[in-house]
N, C-alpha and C positions, 0 to 999 in steps of 0.2 A: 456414549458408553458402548452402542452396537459396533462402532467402527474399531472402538480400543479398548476390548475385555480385560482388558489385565489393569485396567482403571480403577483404582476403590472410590468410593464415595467421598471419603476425605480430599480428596482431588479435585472433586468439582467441588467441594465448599470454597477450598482457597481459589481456587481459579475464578470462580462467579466473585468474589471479594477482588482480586487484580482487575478483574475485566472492568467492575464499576469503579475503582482507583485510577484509573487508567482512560475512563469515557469510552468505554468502547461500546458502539452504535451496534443495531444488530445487523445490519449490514457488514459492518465491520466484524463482528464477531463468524458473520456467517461465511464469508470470503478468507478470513484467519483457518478455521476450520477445515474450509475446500482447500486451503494450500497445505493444509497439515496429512488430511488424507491424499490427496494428489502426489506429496512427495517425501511423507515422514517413513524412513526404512527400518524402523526399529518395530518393538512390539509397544514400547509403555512411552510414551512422550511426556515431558517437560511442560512444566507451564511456563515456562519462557520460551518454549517452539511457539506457542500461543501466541502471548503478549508481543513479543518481538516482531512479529506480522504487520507491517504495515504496508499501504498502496500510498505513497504519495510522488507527485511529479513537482519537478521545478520548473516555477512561474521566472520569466525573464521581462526583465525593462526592455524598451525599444532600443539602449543602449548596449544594453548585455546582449542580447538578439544580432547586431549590427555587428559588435566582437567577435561572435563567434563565427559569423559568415569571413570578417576578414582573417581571421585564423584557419580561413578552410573547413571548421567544423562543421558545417553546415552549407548547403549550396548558396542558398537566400533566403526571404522571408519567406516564399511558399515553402518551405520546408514548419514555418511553425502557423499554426491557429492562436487566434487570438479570443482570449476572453475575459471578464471583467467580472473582478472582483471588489468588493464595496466602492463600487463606483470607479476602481480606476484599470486600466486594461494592461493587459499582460499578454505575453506569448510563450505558447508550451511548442517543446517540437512535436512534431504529429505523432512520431516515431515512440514518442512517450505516451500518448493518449492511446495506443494501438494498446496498449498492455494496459487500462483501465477495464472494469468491467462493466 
């Protein structure tokens, strides 16, 4: 409300209602937030500037990873990290991970 005075109250009742519709962690709400002050140009913001906020990357198979090197899009496998998820491994390209927080 400091950041966006032209905010009524009714505005965060529905917005705190999307937010737990929606799962959002407070992480996630807090990084939604920092992107909204960072780069929202108006006075009164939307609560789908909010909701629509998401940080997600794509995980690639060792197959998908292999495609996109022979397409050129990528040099080779040092271009992605690899990591695993319930048990089975993936690769992000780096260049993706640079924009996580």
């Amino acid at each position: 409300m400091v950041a966006f005075p032209a905010v009524d109250p009714d505005f965060i009742n529905v917005l705190s209602e999307r937010l737990v519709a929606n799962g959002f962690t407070n992480r996630r709400l807090k990084d939604a937030i920092g992107s909204l002050i960072d780069n929202f140009k108006y006075q009164k913001p939307n609560i789908s500037d909010i909701i629509s906020f998401d940080r997600k990357i794509k995980l690639y198979s060792y197959g998908e990873a292999y495609r996109l090197i022979e397409r050129g899009e990528v040099s080779g496998f040092s271009d992605f990290d690899i990591i695993e998820v319930n048990g089975d491994k993936y690769r992000i390209k780096k260049s993706d991970k640079i924009n996580l927080p």
